[in-house]
N, C-alpha and C positions, 0 to 999 in steps of 0.2 A: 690883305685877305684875312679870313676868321681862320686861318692857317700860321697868321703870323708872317709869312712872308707880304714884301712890300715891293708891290711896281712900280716904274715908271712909266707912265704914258705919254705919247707925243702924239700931234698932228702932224703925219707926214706930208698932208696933200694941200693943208689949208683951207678946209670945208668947217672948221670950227669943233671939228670933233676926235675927239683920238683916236685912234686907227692901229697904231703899236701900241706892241710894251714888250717890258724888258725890266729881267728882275732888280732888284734896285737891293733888296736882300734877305737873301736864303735863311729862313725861320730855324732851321735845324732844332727847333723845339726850344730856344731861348725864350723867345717871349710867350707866355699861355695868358691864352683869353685878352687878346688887343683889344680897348677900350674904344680907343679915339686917337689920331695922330694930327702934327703940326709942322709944316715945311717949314725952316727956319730961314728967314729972308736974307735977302742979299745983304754983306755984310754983317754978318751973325758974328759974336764976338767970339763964339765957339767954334767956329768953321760952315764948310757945307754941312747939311743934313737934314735928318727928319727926327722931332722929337714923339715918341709913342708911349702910351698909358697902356699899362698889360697888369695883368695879376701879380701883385706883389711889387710892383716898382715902377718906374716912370727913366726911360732910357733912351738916349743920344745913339742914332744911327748916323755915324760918323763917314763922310766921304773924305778925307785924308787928301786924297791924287786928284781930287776933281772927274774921275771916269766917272761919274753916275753909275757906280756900285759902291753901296756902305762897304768899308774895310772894317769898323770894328762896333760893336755896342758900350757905349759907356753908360755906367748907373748915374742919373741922375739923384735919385731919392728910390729909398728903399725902407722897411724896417716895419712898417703896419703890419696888425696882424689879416690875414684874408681869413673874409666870410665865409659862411658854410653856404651854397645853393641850394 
C-alpha cells in the first residue's frame, strides 16, 4: 500500500482472482514513500520475503517462521541522499 504496509493475497475459491488478504507487514511508518517491491522466489538464499524500494533505502521484509507475516525489516542498501519534491 502507498502506506507502507504490505498484503498478502490469496485465492480462496479458485476463480483466479484474490478474494483475501492479510497483512503480511504492518508499516508502523518504517518505510516512507514505497517505490516498487519484489517477492523473493523460492529458495532465496536470504529466506522467505519481500524485497521493497522506499525513500532512503532498499529493505528485506524478512519472514523468519514461514507464517506469512514479515517478522523483521533488514537494510539492504542505504546511504543516498533523498531528493527534494
Amino acid at each position: 500500500g502507498y502506506n507502507g504496509n504490505v498484503f498478502l493475497l490469496t485465492d480462496s475459491d479458485g476463480d483466479g482472482l484474490e478474494d483475501q488478504s492479510q497483512i503480511y507487514w504492518e508499516n508502523n511508518g518504517r518505510l516512507r514513500g514505497p517505490l516498487g517491491m519484489y517477492v523473493a522466489p523460492k529458495g532465496y538464499s536470504h529466506g522467505k520475503g519481500v524485497i521493497v524500494a522506499s525513500k532512503g533505502k532498499v529493505s528485506f521484509l524478512h519472514d523468519r517462521d514461514g507464517d506469512d507475516v514479515a517478522d523483521e525489516e533488514q537494510i539492504i542498501a542505504t546511504g543516498w541522499k533523498e531528493i527534494p519534491q
